[in-house]
C-alpha positions, 0 to 999 in steps of 0.5 A: 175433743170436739166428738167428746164435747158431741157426746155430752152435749147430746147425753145432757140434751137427751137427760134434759128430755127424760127430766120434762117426761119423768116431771109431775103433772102439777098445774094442769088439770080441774084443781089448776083451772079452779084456782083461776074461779075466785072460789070464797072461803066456804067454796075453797073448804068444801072442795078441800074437804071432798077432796080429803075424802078422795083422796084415798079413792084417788089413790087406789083408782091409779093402781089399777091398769086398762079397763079397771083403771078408766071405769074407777077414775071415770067414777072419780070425776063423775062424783066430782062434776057433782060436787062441783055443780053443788059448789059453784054458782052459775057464773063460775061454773060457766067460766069453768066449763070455757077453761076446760074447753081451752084447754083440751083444745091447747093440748089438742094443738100440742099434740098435733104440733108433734 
């Protein structure tokens, strides 16, 4: 009984792994940091309107594999950084640009901590 009740322990521990593999990555990224800028009204509309225009940009550049793939989503988050610059102030763009750097760094001590 107790090897039966090893068993499952272990499946559901292992299931449990799979789930935290297989969950979307929502929260990280350029959209989570911006959430944190206080953007105005005019600034949220301008960055929702780029990025419906993308959208579709977005979603051919993950369809691509390897070189193809890299060159097409770099091209997507030039076009971005542009906008960005376009749309924020100074200020913001300062605050975006520390939580970026936070950021790569958090993922680059939790990669490590592997």
């Amino acid at each position: 009984m107790l090897a039966v009740a090893t068993v499952m322990a272990l499946n559901m521990a292992q299931a449990a792994d799979d789930d935290k593999k297989k969950a979307p990555r929502k929260g990280r990224g350029v959209q989570a940091l911006l959430k944190q800028l206080d953007l105005s009204a005019d600034q949220k509309k301008a960055l929702a309107t780029f990025n419906k225009e993308n959208r579709k940009k977005n979603t051919e550049a993950r369809k691509l594999k390897g070189e193809e793939r890299k060159a097409a989503m770099k091209k997507i988050a030039e076009a971005r950084s542009a906008k960005l610059k376009e749309i924020l102030t100074e200020e913001q763009a300062k605050k975006l640009k520390e939580l970026q750097a936070k950021a790569r760094a958090d993922r680059k001590k939790k990669s490590e901590d592997k």
